[in-house]
N, C-alpha and C positions, 0 to 999 in steps of 0.2 A: 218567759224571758223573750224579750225580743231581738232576732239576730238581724245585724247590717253586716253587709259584706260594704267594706271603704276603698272606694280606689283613690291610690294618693301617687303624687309625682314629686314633692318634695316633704320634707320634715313638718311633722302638725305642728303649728303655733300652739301656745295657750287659747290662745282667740277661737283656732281652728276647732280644738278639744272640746272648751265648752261649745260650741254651736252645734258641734257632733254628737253631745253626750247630752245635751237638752231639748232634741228635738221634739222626744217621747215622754216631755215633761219628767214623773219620777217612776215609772216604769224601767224596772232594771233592762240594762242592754248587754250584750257582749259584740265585739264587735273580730270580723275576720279581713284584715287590713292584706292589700294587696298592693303593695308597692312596683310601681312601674318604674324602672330603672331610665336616664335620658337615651332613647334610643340615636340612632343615626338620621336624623332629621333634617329637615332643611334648614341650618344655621338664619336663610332670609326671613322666613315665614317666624320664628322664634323672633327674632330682631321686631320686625313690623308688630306684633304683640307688644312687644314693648315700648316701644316707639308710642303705640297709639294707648298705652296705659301712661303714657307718660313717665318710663322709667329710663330714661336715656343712657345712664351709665350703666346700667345691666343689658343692652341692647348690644353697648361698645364691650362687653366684655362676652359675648354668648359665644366665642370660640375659644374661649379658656376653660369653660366648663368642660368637665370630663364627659364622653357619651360613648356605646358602643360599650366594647369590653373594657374599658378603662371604670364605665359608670358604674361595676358589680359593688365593690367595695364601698363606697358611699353611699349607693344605696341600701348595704345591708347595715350602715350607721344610721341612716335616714328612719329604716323600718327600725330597730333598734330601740332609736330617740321618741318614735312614736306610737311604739305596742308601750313603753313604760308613762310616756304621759296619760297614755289612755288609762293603765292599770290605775297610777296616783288619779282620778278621779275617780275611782269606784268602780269603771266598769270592768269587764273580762274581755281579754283581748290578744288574741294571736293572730301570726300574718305569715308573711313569704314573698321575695325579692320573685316579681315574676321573670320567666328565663326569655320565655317568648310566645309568642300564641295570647296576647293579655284576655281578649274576647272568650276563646274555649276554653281555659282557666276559670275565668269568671264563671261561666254557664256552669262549666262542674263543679264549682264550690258552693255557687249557690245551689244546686242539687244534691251535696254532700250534706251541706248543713241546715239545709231547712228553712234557711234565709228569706225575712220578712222583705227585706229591701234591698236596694243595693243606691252607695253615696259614691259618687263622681266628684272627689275636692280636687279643683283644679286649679288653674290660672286660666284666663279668659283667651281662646285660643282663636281669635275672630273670624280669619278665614277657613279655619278648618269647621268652623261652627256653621258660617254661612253656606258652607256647601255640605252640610249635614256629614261633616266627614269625623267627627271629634268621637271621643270614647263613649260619651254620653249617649251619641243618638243612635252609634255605630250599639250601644249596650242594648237598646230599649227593644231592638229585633234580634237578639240573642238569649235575651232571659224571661225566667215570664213570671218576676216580681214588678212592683216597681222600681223606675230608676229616678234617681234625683243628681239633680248638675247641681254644690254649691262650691261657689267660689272661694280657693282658701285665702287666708289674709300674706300679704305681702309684708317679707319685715328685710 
């Protein structure tokens, strides 16, 4: 069986699911989901994301979202909504609201579990991207599977 460890930052879409559970064509997967809760970020840098995705009214609403200690609880609905999407497709799938430390988390789960890979579904974080600063690249000098950025779908 092959394991992915998933880092997710909000709820999988159906879109998201399949793309995740078809990567390995029909090779069973289980998958060890690591939900990042909205940490205390730059409200700007969130904004300009959106902005240049061209989501304008999620841009004007990015200080309404709950973040910080407020984001525990919805995230632990977020993980929730998407260890059981995963399960209704077939695969196997357990997770955990990360607390903090997302990086040395990771590196020990994929070393607990024997994890083939590790998936980065995220939203397109541009500036943090372009200065190598994003989960992704920050992941790829912490673990020593591979790492994959895919984009999750926007609903």
């Amino acid at each position: 069986m092959f394991t992915t460890v998933l880092m997710i930052e909000k709820p999988l879409t159906p879109a998201d699911v399949e793309m995740v559970t078809t990567l390995h064509g029909d090779e069973p997967v289980s998958f060890v989901v690591l939900m990042q809760p909205r940490g205390d970020q730059d409200v700007l840098l969130r904004a300009v994301d959106d902005v240049a995705l061209g989501y304008i009214d999620d841009a004007a609403k990015e200080n309404q979202v709950p973040e910080g200690d407020d984001a525990g609880p919805p995230a632990e609905r977020s993980l929730a909504h998407s260890l059981e999407s995963l399960r209704q497709s077939g695969a196997q799938a357990v997770g955990e609201v990360v607390a903090r430390h997302p990086l040395d988390l990771l590196r020990t789960v994929v070393e607990r579990t024997g994890a083939d890979e590790v998936i980065v579904l995220t939203a397109p974080h541009f500036v943090e991207e372009f200065f190598h600063r994003d989960w992704t690249s920050r992941a790829r000098h912490k673990v020593g599977v591979p790492v994959l950025k895919l984009f999750a779908q926007h609903e």
